[in-house]
C-alpha positions in Angstrom: -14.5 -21.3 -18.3 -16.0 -18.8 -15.7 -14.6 -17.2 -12.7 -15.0 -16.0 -9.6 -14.5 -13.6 -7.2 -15.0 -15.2 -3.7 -15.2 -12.0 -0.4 -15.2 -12.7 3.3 -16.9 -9.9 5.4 -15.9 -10.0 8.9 -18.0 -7.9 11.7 -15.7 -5.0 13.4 -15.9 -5.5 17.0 -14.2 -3.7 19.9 -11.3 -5.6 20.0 -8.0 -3.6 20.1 -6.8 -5.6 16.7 -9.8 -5.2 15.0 -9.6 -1.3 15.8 -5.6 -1.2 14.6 -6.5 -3.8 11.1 -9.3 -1.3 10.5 -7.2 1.8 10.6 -4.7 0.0 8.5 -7.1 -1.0 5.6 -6.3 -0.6 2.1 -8.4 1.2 -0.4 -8.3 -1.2 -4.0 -10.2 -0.9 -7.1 -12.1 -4.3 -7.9 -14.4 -4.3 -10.8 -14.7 -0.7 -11.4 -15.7 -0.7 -7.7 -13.8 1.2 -5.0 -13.4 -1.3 -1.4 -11.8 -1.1 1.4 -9.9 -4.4 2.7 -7.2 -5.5 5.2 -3.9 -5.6 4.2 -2.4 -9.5 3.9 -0.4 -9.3 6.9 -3.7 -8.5 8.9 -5.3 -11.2 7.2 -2.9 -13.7 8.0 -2.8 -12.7 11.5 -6.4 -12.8 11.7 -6.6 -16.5 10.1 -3.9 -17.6 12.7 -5.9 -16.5 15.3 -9.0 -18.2 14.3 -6.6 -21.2 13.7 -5.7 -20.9 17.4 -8.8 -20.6 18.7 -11.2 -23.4 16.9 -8.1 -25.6 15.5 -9.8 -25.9 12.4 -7.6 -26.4 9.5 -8.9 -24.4 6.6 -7.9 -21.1 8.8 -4.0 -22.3 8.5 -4.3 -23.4 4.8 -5.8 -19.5 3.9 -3.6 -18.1 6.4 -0.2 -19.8 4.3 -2.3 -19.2 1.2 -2.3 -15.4 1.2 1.0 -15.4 2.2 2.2 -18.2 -0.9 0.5 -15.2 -3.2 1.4 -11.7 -1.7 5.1 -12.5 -0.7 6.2 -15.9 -2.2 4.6 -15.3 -6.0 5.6 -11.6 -6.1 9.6 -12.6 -6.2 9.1 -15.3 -8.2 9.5 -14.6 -11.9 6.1 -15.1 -13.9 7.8 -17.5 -16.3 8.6 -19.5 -13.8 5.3 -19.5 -12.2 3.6 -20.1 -15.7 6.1 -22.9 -16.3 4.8 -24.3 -12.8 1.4 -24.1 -14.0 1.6 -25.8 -17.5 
C-alpha cells in the first residue's frame, strides 16, 4: 500500500489574519525536512472563512477534520481508536 503526504500552500496577503497566523506558525520536522505551517486553530479558522465566503462544502468538512484529529483523537485512547478502525 503507498502513502501520501498531501500540502496546501496558501499566498500571504496583507490581511491582518494572515499577518497574526503567520507570526504564529509552527516550525515541524516532515521527512527529514524542516517547514513552517499554521497551527490547527489557524487552519480551522481559515477553512471557516473560506466556508463563509464561497459556501462550498469541502472547506467545513477539512475545517471539522483537523479539528476530529488535533483535539478529539489526542484524548482518545489509541486502543480505542484502533479498535474503531478494525
Amino acid at each position: 500500500m503507498s502513502k501520501a503526504l498531501k500540502f496546501d500552500l496558501w499566498i500571504l496577503t496583507d490581511e491582518e489574519f494572515d499577518k497574526t497566523r503567520f507570526s504564529r506558525r509552527k516550525r515541524v520536522k516532515i521527512l527529514n525536512q524542516f517547514m513552517e505551517m499554521a497551527s490547527a486553530e489557524d487552519t480551522i479558522l481559515q477553512k471557516l472563512k473560506w466556508f463563509r465566503m464561497g459556501k462550498i462544502e469541502k472547506h467545513l468538512v477539512d475545517a471539522a477534520f483537523v479539528y476530529q484529529i488535533q483535539f478529539v483523537a489526542k484524548s482518545v485512547p489509541v486502543t480505542v481508536i484502533k479498535s474503531r478502525v478494525s
